[in-house]
N, C-alpha and C positions, 0 to 999 in steps of 0.2 A: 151225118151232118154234111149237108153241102157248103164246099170251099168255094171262096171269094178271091178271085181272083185283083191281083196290085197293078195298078197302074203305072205302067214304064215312066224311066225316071228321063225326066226331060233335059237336054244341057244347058238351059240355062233357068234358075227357082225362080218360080214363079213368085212376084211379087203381096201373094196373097199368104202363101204358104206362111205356116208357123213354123219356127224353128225350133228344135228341143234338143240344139248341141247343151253338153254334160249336163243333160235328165231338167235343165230350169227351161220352161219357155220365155220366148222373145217376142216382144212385141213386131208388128211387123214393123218395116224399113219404112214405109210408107207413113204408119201414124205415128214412128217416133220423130218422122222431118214433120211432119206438122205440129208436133205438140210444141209450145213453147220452152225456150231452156232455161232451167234454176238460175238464180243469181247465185255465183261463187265468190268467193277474196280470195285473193291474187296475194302468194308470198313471194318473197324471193331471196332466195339462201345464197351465200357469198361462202366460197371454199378456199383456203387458199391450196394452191396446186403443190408447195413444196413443204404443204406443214403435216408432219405425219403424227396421229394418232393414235395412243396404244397404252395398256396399261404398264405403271413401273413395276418393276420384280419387286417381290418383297422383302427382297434381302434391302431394299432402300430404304424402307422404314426402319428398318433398324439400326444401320448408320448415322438417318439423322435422330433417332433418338441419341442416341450416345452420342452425337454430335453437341443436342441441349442440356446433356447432363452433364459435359464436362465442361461448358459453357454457364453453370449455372440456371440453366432455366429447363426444361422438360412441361412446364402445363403439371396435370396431376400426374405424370407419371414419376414414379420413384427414382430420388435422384442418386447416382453412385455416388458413394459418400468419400472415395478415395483422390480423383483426381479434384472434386470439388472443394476439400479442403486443404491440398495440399500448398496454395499459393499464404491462406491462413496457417499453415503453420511454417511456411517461409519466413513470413512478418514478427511473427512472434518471435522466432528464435533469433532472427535478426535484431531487434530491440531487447532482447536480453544480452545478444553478445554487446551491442553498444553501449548499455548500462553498466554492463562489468567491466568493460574497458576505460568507460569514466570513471567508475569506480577503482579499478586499479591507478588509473593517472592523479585523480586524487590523495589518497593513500601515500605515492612514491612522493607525490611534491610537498603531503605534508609532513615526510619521516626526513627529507634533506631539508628541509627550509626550519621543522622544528627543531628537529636534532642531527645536526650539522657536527662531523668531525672536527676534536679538538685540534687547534695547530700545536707546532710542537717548537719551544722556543731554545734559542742559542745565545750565548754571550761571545761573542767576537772579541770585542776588545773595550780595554775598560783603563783611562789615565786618569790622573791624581792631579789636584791644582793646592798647591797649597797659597791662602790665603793670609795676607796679613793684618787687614783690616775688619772685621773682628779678626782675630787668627784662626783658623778653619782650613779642612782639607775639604775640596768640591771633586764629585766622582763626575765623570764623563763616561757612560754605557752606551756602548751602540750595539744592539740586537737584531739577531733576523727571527722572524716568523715564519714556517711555511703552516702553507695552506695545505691537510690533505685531502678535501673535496674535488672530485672533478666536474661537480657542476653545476659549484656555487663558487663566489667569491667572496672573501672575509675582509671588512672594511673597519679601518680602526680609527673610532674618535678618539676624543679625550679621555685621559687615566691617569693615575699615579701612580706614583714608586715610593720606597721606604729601604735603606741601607740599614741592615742591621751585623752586630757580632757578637752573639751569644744574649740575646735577648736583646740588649740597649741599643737603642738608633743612632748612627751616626751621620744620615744625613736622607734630605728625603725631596722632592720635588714631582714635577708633575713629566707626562707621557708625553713627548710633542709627535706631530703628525708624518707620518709615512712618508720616505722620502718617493717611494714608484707610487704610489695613489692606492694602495690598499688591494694587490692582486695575487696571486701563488705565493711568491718567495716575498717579504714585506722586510726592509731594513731601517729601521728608527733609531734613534737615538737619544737618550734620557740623562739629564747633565742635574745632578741631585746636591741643593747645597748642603754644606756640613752645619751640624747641629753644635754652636757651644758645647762646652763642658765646663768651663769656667777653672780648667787643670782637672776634672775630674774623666779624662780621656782614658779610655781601660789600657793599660801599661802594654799589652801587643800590640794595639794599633800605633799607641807612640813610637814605640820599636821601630813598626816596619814604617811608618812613617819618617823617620830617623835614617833610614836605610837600608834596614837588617833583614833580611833574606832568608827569614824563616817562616816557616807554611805559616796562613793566615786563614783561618776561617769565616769567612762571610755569609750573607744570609740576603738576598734580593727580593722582596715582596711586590707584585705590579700587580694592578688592579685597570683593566679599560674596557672602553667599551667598544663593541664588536655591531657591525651592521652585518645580518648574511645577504648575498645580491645573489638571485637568478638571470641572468641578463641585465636587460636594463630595468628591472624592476626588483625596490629594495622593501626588505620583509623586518618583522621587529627587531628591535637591538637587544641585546643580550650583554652580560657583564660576564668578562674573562679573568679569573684569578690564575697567578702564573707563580710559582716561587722555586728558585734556582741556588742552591747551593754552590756557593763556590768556595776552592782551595786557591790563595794567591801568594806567589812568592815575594814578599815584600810588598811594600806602597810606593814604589817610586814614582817618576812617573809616567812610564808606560810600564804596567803593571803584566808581569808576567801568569798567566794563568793557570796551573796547574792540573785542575779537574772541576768540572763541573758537571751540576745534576738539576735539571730542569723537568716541572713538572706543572701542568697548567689544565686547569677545567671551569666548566659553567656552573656561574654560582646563582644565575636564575635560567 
């Protein structure tokens, strides 16, 4: 086989020549300036130069899930049932403690307002008037009351009184009012007329009436009526029955007292 010899390579391509740089041919340079050029569209992208690009780690999704889930919300994902309920069972156990705390304040105001400690009574001093018109001996009682509540006040209306010795009355009247206004220590005084006898006066009281200074046993029955106050607001009234034994030296007329026994409760 006879060889063909190649044609020295010239320096500068001939404009006729076909080009086959990487294996595709090219049109020549010549008829691709003559052929007309496509219509293109025209974009244009805006960068901004300091905004950087990239994806987040994915330890971020997990953060902000647990972020919606103690937030309440998550989408469908499963929500932790711990820190989600815990503000619910704040509220709840907050409204039971304030329930039972009204409940116990209830309770305490209505064990002191319904049942209020009895006061406990004294007889101080006690003078004689003897009477001539009917003839009659008039007793003069003056009492103290304490109160042993401390957080109520015992306020005393209207009441009466009945002298007895050994069953029969000898004189009786009514309670008059508080000389302090009805507060802790309370001192009143009860001036009880004598009841005729018509000469049928039981022969001891004539005695010490007479002047004779021999033990006398008496018998005080009061009967009044009680308001209890918590401040300035006042709660039902109640009837106090009170009865006091006394031992008295004679009837004169400032009566010597001996011993007394006082004993008083609520009779509604």
């Amino acid at each position: 086989m006879a060889e063909r010899a190649l044609p020295l390579a010239s320096p500068e391509p001939d404009s006729s020549a076909v080009s086959t740089a990487f294996g595709s041919p090219l049109e020549p340079v010549a008829a691709a300036a003559a052929a007309p050029a496509p219509a293109h569209d025209t974009y244009v992208v805006h960068v901004q130069k300091d905004q950087i690009y990239r994806v987040p780690p994915p330890e971020n999704a997990y953060l902000a899930e647990r972020y919606r889930n103690a937030r309440g919300g998550g989408g469908g994902a499963k929500k932790q049932e711990g820190p989600a309920c815990s503000p619910c069972v704040a509220r709840t156990l907050g409204a039971l403690l304030a329930a039972a705390l009204l409940l116990g304040a209830a309770v305490a105001i209505a064990l002191v307002v319904l049942r209020p400690g009895v006061p406990s009574f004294s007889v101080d001093r006690l003078t004689v008037r003897n009477e001539s018109r009917p003839p009659r001996a008039d007793y003069d009682f003056f009492l103290t009351a304490v109160n042993p509540n401390k957080m109520t006040a015992l306020w005393y209306r209207s009441g009466s009184a009945v002298l007895l010795h050994k069953g029969r009355t000898l004189a009786r009247g009514g309670v008059g009012q508080p000389a302090d206004g009805g507060e802790d220590a309370t001192d009143f005084s009860m001036l009880l007329r004598g009841v005729p006898h018509d000469g049928h006066t039981p022969r001891a009281v004539d005695k010490a009436l007479a002047g004779s200074r021999e033990h006398l046993a008496l018998q005080l029955d009061v009967e009044v009526t009680v308001q209890v106050h918590v401040g300035a607001l006042g709660f039902g009234q109640r009837r106090l029955a009170v009865r006091c034994e006394i031992g008295a030296a004679g009837l004169s007329k400032d009566v010597h007292i001996s011993s007394q026994n006082c004993r008083s409760s609520f009779v509604n």
